[in-house]
Every structure is written in structure tokens, then in C-alpha cells.
Backbone as a chain_set.jsonl record, in Angstrom:
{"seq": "XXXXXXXXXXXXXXXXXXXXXXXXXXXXXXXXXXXXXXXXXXXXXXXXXXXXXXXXXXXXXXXXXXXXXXXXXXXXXXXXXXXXXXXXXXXXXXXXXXXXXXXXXXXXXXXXXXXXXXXXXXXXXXXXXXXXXXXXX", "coords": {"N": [[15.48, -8.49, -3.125], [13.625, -5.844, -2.011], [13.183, -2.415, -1.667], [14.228, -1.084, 1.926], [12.016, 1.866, 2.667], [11.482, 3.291, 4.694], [11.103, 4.195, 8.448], [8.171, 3.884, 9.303], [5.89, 3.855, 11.27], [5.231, 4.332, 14.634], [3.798, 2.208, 17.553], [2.446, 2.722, 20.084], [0.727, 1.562, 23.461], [-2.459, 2.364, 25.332], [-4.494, 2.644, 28.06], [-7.974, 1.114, 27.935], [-10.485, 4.094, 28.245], [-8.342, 5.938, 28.301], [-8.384, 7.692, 25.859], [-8.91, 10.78, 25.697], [-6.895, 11.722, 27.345], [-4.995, 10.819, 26.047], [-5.112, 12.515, 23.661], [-4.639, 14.988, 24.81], [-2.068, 14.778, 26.108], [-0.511, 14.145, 23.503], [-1.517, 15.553, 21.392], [-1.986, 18.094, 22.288], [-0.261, 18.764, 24.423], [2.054, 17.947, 23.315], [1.728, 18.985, 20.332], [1.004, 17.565, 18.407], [-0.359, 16.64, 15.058], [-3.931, 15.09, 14.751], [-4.848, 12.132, 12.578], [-7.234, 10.911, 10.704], [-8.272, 7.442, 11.341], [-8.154, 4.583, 9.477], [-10.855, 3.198, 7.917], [-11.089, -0.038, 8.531], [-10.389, -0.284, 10.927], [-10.47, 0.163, 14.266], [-12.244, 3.008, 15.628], [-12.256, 4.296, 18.109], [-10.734, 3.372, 19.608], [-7.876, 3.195, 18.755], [-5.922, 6.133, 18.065], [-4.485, 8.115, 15.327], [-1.586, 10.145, 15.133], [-0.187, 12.658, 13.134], [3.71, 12.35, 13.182], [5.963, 14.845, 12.382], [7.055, 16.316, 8.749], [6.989, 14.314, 7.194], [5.068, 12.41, 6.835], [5.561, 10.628, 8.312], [4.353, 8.53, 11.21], [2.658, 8.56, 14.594], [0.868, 5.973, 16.62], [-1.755, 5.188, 18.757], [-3.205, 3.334, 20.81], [-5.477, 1.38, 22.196], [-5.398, -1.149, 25.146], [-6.333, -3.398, 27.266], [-4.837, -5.167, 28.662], [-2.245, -4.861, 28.345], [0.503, -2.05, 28.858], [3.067, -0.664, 28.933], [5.598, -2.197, 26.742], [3.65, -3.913, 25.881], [1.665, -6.219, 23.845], [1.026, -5.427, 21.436], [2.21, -3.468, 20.833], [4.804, -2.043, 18.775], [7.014, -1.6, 15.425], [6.714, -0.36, 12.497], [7.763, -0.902, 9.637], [8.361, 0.857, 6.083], [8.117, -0.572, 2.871], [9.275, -1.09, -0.587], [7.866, -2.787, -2.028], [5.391, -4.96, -0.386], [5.188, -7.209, -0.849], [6.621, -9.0, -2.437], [9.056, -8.738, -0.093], [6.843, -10.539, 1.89], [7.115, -12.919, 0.793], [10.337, -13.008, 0.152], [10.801, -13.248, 3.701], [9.043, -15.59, 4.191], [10.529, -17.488, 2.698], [12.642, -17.67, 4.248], [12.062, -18.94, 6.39], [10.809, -16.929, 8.329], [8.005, -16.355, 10.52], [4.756, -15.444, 8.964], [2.692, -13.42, 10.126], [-0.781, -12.482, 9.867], [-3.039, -9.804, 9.299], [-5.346, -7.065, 10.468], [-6.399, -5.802, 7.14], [-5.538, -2.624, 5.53], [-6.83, -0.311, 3.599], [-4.902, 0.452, 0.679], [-2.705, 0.037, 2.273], [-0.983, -2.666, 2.056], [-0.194, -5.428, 3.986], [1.662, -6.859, 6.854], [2.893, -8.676, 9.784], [6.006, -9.332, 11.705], [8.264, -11.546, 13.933], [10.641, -10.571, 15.793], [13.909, -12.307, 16.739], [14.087, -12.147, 19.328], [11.269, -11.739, 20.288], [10.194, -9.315, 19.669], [7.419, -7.314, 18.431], [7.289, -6.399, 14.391], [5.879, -4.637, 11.884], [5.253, -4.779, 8.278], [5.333, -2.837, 5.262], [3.318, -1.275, 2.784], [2.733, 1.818, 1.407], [0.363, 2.312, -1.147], [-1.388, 4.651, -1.731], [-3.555, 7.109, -0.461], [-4.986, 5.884, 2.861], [-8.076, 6.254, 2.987], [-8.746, 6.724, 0.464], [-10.085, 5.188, -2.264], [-9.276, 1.839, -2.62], [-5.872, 1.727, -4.542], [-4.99, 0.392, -7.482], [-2.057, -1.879, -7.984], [1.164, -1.129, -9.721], [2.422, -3.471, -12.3], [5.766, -4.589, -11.403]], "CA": [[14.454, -7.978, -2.226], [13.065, -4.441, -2.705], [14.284, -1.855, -1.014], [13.542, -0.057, 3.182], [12.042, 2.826, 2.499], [11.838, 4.29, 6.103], [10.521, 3.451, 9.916], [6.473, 4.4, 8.467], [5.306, 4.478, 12.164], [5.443, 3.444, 16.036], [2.687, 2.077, 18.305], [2.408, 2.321, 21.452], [-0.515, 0.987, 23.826], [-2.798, 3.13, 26.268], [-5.331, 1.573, 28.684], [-9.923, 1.556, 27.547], [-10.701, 5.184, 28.116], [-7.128, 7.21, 27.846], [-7.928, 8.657, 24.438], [-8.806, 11.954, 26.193], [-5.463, 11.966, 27.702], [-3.685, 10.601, 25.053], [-5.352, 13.963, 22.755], [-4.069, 15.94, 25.827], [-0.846, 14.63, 25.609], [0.131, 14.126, 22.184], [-2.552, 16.347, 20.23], [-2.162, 19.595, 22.84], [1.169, 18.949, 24.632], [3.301, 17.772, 21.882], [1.34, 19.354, 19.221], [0.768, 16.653, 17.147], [-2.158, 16.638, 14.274], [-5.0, 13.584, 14.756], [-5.052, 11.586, 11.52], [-8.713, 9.838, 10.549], [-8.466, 6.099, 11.39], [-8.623, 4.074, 8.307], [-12.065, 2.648, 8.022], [-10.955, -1.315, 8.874], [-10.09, -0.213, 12.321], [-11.722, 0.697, 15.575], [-11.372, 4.409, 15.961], [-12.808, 4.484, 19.554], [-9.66, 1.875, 20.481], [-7.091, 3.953, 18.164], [-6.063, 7.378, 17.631], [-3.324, 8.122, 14.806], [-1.509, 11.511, 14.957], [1.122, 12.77, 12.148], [5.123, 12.715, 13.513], [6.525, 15.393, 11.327], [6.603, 16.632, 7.489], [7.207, 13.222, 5.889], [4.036, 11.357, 6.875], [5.817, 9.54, 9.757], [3.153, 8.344, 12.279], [2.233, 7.399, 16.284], [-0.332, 5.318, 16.641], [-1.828, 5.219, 20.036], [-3.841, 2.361, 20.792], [-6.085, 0.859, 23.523], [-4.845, -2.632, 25.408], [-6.367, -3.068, 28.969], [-4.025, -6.26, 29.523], [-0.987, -4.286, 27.887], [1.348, -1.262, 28.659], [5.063, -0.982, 27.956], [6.109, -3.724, 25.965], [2.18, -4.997, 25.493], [1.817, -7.677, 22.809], [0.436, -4.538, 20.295], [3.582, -2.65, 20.697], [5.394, -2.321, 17.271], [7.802, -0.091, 15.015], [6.105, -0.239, 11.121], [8.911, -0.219, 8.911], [7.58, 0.902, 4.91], [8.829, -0.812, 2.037], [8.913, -0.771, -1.881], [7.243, -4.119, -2.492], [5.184, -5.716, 0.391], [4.485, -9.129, -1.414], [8.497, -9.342, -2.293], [9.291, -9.138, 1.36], [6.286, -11.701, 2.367], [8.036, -14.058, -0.071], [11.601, -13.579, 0.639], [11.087, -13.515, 4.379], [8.758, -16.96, 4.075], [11.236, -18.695, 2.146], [13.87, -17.4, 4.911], [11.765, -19.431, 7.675], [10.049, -16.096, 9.534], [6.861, -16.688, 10.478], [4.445, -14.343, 9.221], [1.41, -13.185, 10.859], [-1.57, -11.954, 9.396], [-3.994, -8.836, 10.36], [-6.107, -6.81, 9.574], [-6.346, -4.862, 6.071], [-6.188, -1.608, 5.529], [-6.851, -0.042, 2.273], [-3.905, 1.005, 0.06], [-1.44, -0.429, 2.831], [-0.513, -4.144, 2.023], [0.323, -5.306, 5.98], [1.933, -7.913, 7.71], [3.855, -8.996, 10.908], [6.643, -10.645, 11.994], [8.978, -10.877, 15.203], [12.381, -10.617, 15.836], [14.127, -12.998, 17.781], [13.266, -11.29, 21.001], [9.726, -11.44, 20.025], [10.237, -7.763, 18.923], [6.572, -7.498, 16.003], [7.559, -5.593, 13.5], [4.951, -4.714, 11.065], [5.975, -4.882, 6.886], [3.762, -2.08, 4.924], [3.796, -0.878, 1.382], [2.348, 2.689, 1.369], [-0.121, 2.639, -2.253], [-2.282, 5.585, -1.79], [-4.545, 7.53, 0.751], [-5.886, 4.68, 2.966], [-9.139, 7.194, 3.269], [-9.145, 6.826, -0.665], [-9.964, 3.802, -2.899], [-8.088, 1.348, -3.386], [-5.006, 1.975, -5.611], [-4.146, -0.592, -8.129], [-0.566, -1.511, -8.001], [1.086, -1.241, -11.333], [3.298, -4.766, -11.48], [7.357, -4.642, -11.274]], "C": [[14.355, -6.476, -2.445], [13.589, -3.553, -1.511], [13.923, -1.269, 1.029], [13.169, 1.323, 2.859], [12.519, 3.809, 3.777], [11.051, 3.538, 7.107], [9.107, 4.721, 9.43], [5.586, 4.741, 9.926], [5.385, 3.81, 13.249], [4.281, 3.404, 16.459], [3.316, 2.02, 20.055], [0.873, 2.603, 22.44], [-0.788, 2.055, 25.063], [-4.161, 2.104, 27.354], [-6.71, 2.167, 28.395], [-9.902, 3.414, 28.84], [-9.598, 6.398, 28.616], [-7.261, 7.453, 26.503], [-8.361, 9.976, 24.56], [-7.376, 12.601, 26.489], [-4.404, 11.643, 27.034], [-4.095, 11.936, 23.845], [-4.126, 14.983, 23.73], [-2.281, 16.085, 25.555], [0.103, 14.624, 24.358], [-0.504, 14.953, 21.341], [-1.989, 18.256, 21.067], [-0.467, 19.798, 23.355], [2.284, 18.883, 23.473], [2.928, 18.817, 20.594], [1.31, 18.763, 18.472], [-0.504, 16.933, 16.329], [-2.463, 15.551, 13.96], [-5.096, 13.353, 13.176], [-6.577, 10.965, 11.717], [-7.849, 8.517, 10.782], [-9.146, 5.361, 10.535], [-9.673, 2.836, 8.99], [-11.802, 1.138, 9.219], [-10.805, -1.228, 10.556], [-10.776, 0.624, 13.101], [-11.545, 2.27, 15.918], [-11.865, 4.563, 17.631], [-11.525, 3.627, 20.27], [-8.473, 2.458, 20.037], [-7.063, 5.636, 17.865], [-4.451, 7.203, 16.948], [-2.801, 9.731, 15.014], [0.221, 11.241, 13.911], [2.413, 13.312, 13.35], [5.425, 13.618, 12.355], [6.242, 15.806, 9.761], [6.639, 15.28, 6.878], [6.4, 12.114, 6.035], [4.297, 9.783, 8.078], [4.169, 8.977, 10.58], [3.222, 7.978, 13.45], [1.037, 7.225, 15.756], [-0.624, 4.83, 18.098], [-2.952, 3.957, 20.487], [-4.639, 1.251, 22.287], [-6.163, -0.864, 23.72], [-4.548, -2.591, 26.481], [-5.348, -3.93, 29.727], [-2.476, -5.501, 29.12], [-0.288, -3.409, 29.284], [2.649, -1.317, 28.216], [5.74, -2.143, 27.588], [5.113, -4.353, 26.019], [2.524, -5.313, 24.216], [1.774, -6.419, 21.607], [1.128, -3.795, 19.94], [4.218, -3.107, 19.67], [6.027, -1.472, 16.454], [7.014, -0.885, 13.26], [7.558, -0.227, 10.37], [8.314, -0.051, 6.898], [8.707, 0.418, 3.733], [8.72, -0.785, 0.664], [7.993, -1.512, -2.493], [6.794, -5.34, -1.35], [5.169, -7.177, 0.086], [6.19, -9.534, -1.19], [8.528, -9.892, -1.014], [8.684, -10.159, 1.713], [7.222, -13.035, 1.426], [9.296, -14.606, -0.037], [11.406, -13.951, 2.513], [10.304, -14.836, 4.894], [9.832, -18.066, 3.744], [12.733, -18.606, 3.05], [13.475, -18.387, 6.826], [11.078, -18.044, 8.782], [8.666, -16.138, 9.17], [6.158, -15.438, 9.822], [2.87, -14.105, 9.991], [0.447, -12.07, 10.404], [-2.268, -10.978, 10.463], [-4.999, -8.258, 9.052], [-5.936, -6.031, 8.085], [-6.787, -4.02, 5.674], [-6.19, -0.979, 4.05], [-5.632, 0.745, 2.208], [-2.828, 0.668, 0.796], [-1.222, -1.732, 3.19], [0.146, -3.954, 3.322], [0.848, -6.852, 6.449], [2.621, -7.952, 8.923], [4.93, -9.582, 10.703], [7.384, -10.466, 13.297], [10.476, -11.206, 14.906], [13.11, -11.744, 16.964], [14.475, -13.148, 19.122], [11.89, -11.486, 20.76], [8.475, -10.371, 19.956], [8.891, -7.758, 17.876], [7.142, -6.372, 15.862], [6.644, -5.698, 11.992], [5.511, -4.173, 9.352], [4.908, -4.404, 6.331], [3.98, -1.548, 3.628], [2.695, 0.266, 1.491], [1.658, 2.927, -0.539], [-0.295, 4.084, -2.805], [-2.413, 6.067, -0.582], [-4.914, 5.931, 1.26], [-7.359, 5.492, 3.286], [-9.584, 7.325, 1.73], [-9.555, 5.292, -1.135], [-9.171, 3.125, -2.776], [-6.646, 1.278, -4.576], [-4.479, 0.723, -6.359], [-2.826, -0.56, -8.412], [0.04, -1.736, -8.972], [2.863, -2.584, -11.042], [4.44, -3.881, -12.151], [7.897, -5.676, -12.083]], "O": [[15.202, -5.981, -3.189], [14.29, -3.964, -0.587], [12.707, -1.082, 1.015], [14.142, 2.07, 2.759], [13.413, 4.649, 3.888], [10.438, 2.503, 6.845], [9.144, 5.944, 9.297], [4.747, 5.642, 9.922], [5.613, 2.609, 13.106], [3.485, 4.256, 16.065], [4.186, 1.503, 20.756], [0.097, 3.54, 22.249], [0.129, 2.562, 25.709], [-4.495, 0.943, 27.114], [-6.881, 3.382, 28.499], [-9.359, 3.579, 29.932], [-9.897, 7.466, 29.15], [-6.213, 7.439, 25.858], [-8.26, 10.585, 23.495], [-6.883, 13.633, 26.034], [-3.231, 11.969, 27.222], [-3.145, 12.255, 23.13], [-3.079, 15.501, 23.343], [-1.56, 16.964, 25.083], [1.259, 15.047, 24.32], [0.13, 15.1, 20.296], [-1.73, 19.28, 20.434], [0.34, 20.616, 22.915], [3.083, 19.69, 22.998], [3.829, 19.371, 19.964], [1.632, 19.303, 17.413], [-1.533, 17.382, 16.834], [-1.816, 14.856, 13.177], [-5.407, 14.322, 12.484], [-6.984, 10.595, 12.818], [-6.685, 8.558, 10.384], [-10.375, 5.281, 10.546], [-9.548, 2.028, 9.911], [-12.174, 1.146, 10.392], [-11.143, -2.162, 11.283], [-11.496, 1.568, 12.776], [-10.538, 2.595, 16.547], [-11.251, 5.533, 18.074], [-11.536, 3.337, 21.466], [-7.641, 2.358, 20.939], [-8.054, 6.267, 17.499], [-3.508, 6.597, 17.457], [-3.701, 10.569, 15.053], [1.13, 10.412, 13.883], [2.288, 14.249, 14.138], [5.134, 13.151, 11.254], [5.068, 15.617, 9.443], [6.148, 15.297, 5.75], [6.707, 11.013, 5.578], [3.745, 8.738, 8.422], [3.041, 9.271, 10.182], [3.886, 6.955, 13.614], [0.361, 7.827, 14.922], [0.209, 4.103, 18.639], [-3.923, 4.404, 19.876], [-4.039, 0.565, 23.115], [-6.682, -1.672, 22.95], [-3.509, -2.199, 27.013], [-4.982, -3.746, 30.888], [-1.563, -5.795, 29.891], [-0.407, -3.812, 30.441], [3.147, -1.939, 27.278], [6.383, -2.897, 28.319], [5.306, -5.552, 26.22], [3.453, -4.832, 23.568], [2.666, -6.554, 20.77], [0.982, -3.271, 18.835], [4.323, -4.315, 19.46], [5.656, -0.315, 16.656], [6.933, -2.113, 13.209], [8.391, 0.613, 10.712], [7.818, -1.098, 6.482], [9.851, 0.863, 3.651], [7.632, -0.238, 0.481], [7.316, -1.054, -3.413], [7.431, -6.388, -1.247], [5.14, -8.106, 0.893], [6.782, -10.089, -0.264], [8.206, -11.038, -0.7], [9.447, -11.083, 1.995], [7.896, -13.935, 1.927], [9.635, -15.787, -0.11], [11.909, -15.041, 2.785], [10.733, -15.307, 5.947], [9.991, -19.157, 4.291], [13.737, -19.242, 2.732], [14.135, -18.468, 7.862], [10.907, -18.291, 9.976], [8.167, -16.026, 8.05], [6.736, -14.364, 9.984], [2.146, -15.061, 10.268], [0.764, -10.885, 10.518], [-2.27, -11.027, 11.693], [-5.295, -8.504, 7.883], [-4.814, -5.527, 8.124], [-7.973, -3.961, 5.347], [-5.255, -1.382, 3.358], [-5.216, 1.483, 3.102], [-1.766, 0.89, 0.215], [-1.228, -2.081, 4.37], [0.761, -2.982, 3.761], [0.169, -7.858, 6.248], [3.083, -6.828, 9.117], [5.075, -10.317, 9.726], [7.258, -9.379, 13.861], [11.127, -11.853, 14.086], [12.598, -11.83, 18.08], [15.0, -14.046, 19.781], [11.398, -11.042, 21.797], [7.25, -10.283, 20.033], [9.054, -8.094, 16.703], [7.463, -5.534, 16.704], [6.727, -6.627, 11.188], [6.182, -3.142, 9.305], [3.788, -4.892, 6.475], [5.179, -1.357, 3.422], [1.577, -0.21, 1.684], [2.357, 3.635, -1.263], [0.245, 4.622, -3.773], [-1.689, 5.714, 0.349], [-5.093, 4.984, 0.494], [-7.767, 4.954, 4.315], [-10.637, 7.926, 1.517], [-9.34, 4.328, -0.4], [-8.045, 3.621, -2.785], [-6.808, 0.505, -5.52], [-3.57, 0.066, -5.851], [-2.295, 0.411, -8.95], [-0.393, -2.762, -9.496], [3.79, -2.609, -10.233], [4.353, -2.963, -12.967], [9.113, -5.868, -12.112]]}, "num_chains": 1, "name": "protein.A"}
């Protein structure tokens, strides 16, 4: 199996029209800097902002039936070879669970046996750029 690179980014859920107050909070208080919202996704429902120098991420996200511990809640973890992983952790019995796709970041789910998701991501490219063809292993 290929290798963990690092924890790639956390979500956590806000309720339909806190993305004023989630700028406030995380963009002005914290000082975070707003990332674009790759195309595939709703930017009026999401706001991304950069954690730190190494491309970490929050991802802030709107979910009126949610809050703490809503279904959308999730830690990203980035790895060397998304397909690998879908493959070994299929043939290991974890379910996986499809979404949407975002350019340059092969994506999946799965949960933990808490029913922890944890989202499985292979970092290509820009997702704000083309597509990057992935050169095979």
C-alpha cells in the first residue's frame, strides 16, 4: 500500500447563511487566507481557507440539519496513490463511498468503526488547473 502522506484537511459544518461569520471568524479573527472553491463544488455552501505553510486546509461548510459531529464532518487524510488505497481497503471489506470529483484530487470516503468518514485524497495538481495526468507506478 502506498504511503500517508499527511492529515490534507478538516471539515467542519456551519448552519445556511454563517459564511459571513465564518469569514469573521476564521478569515479576520484567526487570520486565515480564503482559498477559491474548486469548480465541482458549491461555493455559496463552502468556504476553504489555507491552515499554515504546507497547504494544510479547513473547510467550512454549510449543513442546516448538522453541527458538531454532522454527517459532513471529516479529517482528509492525503496519500501517494489514491486508486492503491481504494483497492487495498476494498479487498479489506471497508465500504467505500463515493462523491463528488474534484479536479486533480482523486476522492473517496470511508468510516471508521465509530462511523468516524474519513476522506482518502491524492493531491495531482492545482484543482483550479487542468487536469494533471498521472504518470503510472
Amino acid at each position: 500500500m502506498s504511503a500517508i502522506v499527511r492529515l490534507q484537511h478538516a471539515s467542519v459544518p456551519m448552519p445556511s447563511g454563517g459564511n459571513d461569520r465564518a469569514r469573521e471568524f476564521y478569515g479576520s479573527k484567526l487570520g486565515l487566507r480564503e482559498k477559491i472553491v474548486p469548480d465541482a463544488l458549491d461555493s455559496a455552501r463552502i468556504i476553504w481557507f489555507q491552515l499554515g505553510q504546507d497547504g494544510d486546509e479547513l473547510h467550512v461548510f454549510t449543513e442546516d440539519a448538522g453541527g458538531p459531529n454532522s454527517p459532513g464532518q471529516h479529517i482528509c487524510i492525503q496519500v501517494e496513490d489514491v486508486a492503491a488505497w481504494r483497492e487495498q481497503l476494498a479487498s479489506k471489506g471497508v465500504d467505500i463511498e463515493e462523491t463528488e470529483q474534484i479536479v486533480n484530487r482523486p476522492r473517496f470516503f470511508i468510516r471508521d468503526p465509530f462511523d468516524n468518514r474519513l476522506e482518502i485524497t491524492e493531491v495531482l495538481g492545482d484543482y483550479t488547473a487542468h487536469p494533471v495526468e498521472r504518470a503510472p507506478r
